[in-house]
Biopython code that builds the backbone (N, CA, C, O; Angstrom):
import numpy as np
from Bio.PDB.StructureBuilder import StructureBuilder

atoms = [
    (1, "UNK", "N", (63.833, -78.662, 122.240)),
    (1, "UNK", "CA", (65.235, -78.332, 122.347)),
    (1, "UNK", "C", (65.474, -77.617, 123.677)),
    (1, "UNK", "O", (64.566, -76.934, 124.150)),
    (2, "UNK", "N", (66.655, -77.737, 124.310)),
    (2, "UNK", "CA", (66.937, -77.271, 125.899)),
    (2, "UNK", "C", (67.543, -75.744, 125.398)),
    (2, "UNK", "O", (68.206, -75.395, 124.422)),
    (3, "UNK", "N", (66.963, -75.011, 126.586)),
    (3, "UNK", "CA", (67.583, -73.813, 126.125)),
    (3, "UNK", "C", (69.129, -73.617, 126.744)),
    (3, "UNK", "O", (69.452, -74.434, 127.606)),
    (4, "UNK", "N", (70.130, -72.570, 126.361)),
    (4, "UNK", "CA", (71.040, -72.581, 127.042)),
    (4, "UNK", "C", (71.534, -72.229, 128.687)),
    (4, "UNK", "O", (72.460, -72.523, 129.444)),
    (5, "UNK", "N", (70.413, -71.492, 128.697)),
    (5, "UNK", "CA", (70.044, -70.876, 130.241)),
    (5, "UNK", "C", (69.604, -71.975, 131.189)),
    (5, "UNK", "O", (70.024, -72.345, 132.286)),
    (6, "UNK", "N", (68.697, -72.341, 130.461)),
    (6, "UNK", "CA", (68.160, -73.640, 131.022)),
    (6, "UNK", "C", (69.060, -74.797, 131.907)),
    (6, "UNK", "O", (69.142, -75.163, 133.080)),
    (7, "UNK", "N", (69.688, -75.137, 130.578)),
    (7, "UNK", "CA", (70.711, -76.126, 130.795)),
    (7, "UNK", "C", (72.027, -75.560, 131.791)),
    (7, "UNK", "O", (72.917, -76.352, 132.103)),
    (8, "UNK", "N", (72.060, -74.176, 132.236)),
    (8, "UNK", "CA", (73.191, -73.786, 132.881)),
    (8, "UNK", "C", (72.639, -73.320, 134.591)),
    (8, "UNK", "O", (73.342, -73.127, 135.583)),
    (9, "UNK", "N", (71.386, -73.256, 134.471)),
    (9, "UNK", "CA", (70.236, -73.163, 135.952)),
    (9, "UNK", "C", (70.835, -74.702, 136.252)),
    (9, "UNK", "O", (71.773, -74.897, 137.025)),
    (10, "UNK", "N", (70.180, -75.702, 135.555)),
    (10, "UNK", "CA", (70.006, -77.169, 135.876)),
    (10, "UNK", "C", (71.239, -77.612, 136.397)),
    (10, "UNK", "O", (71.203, -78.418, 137.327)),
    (11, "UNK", "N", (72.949, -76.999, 135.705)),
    (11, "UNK", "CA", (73.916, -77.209, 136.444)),
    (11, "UNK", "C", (74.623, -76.819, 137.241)),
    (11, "UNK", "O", (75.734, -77.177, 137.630)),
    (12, "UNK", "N", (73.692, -75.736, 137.614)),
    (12, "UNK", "CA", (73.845, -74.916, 138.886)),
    (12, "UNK", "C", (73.397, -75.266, 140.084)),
    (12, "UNK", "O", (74.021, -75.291, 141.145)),
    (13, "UNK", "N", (71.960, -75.615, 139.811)),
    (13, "UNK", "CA", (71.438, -76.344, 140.890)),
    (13, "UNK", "C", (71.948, -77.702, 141.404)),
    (13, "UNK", "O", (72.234, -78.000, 142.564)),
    (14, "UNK", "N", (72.005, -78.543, 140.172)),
    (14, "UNK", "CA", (73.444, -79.583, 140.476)),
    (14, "UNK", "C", (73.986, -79.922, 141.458)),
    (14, "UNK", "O", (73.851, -80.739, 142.369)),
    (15, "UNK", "N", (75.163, -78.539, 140.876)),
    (15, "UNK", "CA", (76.789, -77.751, 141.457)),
    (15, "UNK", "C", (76.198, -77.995, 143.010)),
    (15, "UNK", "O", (76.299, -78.985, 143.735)),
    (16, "UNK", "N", (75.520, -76.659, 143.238)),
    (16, "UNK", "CA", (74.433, -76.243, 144.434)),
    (16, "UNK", "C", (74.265, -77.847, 145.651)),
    (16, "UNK", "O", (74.766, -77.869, 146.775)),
    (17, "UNK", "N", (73.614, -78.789, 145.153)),
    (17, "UNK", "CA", (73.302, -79.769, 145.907)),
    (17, "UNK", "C", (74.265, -80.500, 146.056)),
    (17, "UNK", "O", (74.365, -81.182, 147.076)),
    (18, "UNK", "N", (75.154, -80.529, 145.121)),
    (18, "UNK", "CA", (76.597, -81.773, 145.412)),
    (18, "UNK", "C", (77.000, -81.286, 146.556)),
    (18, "UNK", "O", (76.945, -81.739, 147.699)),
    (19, "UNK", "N", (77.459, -80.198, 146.070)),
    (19, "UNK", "CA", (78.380, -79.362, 147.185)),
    (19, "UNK", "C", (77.661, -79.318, 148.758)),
    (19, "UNK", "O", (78.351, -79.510, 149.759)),
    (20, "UNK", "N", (76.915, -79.178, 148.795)),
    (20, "UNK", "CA", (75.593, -79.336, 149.919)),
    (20, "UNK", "C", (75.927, -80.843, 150.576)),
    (20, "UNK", "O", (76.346, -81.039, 151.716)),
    (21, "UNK", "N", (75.689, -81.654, 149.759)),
    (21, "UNK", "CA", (75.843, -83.380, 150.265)),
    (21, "UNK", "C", (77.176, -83.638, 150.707)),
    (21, "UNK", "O", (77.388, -84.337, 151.698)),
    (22, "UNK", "N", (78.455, -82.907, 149.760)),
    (22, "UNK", "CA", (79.470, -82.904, 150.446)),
    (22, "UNK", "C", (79.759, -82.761, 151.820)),
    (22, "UNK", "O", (80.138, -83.581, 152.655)),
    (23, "UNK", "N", (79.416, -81.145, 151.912)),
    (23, "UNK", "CA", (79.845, -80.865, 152.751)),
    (23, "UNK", "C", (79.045, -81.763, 154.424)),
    (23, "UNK", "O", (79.680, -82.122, 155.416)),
    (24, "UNK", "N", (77.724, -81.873, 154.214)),
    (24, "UNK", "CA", (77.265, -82.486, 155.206)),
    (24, "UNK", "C", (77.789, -83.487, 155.578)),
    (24, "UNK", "O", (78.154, -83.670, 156.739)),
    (25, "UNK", "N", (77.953, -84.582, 154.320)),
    (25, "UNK", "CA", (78.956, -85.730, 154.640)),
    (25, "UNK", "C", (80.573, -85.383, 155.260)),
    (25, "UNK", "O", (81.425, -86.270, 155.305)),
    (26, "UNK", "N", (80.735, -84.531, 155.537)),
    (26, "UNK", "CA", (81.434, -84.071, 155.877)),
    (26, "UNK", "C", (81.965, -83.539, 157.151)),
    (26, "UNK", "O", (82.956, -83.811, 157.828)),
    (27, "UNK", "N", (81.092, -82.781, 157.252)),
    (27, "UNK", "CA", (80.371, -82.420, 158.906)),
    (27, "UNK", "C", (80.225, -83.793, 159.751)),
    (27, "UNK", "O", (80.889, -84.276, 160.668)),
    (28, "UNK", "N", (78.894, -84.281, 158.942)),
    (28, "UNK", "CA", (78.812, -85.819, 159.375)),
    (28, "UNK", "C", (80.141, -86.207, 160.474)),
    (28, "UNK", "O", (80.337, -86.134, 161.687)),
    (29, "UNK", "N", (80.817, -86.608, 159.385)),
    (29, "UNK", "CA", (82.028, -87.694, 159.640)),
    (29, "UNK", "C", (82.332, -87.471, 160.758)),
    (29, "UNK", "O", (82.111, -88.193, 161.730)),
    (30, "UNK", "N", (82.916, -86.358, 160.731)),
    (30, "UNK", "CA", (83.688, -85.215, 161.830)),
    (30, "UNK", "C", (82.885, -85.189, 162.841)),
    (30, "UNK", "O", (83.517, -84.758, 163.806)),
    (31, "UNK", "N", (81.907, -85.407, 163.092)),
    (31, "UNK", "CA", (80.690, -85.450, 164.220)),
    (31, "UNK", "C", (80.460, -83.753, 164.676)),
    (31, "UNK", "O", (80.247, -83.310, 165.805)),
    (32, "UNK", "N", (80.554, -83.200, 163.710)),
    (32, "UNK", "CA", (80.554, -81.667, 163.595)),
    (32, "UNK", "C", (78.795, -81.568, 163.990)),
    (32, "UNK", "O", (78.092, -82.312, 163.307)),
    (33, "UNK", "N", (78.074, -80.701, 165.041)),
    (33, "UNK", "CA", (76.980, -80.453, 165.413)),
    (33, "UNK", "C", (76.547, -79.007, 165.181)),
    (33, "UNK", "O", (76.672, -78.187, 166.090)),
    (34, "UNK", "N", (76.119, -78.719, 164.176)),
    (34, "UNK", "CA", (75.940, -76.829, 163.882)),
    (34, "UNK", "C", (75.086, -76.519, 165.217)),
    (34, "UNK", "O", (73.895, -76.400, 164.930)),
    (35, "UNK", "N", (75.313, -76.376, 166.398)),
    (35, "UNK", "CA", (74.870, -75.283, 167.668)),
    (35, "UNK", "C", (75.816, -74.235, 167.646)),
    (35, "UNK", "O", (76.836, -74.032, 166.987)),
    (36, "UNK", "N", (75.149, -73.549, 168.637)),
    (36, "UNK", "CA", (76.035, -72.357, 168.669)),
    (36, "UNK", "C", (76.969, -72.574, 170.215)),
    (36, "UNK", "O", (77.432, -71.527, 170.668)),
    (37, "UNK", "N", (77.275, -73.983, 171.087)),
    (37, "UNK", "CA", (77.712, -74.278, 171.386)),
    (37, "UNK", "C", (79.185, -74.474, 171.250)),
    (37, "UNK", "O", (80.134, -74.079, 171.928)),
    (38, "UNK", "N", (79.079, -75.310, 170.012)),
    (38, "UNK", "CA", (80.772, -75.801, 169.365)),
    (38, "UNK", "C", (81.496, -74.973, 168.583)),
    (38, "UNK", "O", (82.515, -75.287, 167.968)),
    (39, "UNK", "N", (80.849, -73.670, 168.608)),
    (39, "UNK", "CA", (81.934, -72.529, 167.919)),
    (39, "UNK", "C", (82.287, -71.520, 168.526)),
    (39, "UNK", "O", (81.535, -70.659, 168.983)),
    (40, "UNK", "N", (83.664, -71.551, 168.589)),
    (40, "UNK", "CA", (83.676, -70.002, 168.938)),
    (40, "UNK", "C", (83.670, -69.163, 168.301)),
    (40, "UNK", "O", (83.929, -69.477, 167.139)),
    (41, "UNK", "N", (83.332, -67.219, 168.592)),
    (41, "UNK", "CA", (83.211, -66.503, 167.376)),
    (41, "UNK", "C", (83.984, -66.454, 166.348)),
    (41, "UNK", "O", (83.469, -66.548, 165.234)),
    (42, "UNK", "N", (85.255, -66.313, 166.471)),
    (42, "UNK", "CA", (86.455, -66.552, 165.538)),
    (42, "UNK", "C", (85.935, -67.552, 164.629)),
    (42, "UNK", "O", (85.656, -67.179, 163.490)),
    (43, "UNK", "N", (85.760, -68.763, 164.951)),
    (43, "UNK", "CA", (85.373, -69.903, 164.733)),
    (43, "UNK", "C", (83.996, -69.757, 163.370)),
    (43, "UNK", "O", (83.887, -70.137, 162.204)),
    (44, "UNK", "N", (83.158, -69.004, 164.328)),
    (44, "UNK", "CA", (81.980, -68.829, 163.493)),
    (44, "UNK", "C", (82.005, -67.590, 162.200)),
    (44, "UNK", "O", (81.278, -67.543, 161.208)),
    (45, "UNK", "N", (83.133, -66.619, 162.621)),
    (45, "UNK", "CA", (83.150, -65.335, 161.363)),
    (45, "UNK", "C", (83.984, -66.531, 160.431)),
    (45, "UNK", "O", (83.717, -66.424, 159.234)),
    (46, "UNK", "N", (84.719, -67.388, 160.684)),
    (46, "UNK", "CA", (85.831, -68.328, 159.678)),
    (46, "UNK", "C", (85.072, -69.518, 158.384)),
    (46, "UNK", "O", (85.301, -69.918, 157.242)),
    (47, "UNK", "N", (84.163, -69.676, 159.390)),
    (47, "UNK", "CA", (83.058, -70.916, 158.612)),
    (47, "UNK", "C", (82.311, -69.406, 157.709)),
    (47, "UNK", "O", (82.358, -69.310, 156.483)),
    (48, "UNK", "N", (81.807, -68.584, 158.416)),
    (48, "UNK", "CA", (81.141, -67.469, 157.436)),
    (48, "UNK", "C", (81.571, -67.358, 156.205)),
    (48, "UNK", "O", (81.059, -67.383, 155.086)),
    (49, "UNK", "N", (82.781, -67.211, 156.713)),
    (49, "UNK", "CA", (83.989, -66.305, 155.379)),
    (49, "UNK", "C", (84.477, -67.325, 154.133)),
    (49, "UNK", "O", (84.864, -67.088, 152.989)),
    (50, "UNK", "N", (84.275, -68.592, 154.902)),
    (50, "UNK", "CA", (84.352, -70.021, 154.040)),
    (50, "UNK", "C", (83.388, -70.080, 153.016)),
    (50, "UNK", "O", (83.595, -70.390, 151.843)),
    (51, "UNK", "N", (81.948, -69.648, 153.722)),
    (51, "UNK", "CA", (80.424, -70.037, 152.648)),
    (51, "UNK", "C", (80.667, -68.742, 151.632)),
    (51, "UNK", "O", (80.604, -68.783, 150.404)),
    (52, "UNK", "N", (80.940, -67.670, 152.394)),
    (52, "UNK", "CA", (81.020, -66.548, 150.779)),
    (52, "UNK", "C", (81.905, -66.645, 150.120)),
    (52, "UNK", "O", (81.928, -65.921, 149.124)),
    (53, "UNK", "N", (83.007, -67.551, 150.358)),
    (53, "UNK", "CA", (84.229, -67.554, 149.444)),
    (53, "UNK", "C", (83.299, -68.615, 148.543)),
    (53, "UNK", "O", (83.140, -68.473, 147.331)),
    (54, "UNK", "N", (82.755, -69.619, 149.266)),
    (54, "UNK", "CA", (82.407, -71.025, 148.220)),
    (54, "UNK", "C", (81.320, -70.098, 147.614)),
    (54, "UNK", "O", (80.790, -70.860, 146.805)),
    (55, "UNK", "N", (80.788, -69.127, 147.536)),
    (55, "UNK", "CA", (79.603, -68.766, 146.586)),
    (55, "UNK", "C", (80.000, -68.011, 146.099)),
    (55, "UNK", "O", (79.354, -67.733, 145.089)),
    (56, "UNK", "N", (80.790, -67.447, 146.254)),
    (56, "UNK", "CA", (81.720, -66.132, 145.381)),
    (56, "UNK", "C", (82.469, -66.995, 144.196)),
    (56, "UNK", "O", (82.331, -66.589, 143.042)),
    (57, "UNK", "N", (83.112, -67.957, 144.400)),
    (57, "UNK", "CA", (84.029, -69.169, 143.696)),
    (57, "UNK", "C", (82.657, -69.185, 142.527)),
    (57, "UNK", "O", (82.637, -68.682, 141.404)),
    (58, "UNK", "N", (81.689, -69.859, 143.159)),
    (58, "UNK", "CA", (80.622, -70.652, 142.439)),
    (58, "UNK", "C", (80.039, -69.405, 141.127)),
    (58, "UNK", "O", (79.733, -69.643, 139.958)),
    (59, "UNK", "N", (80.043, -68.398, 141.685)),
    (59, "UNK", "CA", (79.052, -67.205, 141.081)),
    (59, "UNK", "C", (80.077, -66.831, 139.795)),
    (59, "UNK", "O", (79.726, -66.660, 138.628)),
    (60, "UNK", "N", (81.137, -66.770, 140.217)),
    (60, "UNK", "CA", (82.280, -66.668, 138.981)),
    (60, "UNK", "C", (82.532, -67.638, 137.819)),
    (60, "UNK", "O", (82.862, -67.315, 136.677)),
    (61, "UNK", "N", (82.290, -69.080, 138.364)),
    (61, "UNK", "CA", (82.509, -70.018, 137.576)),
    (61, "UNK", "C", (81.112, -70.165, 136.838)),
    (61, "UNK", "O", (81.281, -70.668, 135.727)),
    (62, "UNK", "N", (80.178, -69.966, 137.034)),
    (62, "UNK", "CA", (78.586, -69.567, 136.235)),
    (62, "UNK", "C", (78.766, -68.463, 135.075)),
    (62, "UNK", "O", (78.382, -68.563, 133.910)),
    (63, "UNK", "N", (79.320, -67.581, 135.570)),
    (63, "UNK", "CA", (79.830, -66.522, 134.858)),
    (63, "UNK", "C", (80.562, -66.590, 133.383)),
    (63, "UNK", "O", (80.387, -66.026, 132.303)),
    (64, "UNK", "N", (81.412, -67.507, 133.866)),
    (64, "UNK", "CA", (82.189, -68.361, 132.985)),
    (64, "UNK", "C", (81.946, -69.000, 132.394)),
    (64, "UNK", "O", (82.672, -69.162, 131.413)),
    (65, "UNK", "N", (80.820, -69.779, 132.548)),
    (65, "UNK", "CA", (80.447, -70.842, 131.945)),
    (65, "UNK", "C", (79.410, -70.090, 131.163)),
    (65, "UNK", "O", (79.062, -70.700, 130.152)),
    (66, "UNK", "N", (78.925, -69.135, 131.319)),
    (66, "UNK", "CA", (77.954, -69.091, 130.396)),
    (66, "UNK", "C", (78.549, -67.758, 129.234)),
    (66, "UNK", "O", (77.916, -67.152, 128.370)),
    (67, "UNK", "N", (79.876, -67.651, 129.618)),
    (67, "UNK", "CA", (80.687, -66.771, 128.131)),
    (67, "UNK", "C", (80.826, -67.667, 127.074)),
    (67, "UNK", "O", (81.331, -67.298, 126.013)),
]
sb = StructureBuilder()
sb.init_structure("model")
sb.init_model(0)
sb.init_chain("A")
sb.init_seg("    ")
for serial, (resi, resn, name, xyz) in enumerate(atoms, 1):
    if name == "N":
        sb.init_residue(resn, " ", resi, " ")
    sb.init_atom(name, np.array(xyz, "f"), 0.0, 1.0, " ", f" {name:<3s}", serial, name[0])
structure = sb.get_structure()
């Protein structure tokens, strides 16, 4: 039998990699090159503030899911 923890790691990690493939495909498209060339700082605190919002989002909805 799967435990419940179990089963909520497994759709985390999931969550975790979709979102990952997304976004690269994403980048991709856009011909987006992560150097530290094509950003400016503004630029780079904005993408920052983007990844802790998407893991802050993510960490809540885990939260949730496992009430």
């Amino acid at each position: 039998m799967v435990d419940r923890n179990d089963m909520q790691d497994e759709i985390s990690k999931l969550s975790q990699t979709s979102t990952n493939l997304l976004l690269d495909n994403l980048l991709r498209k856009h011909n987006v090159k992560l150097s530290n060339d094509n950003f400016t700082n503004e630029q780079k605190s904005q993408l920052k503030k983007l990844v802790l919002d998407l893991q802050e989002s993510f960490q809540k909805l885990q939260k949730q899911e496992k009430k």
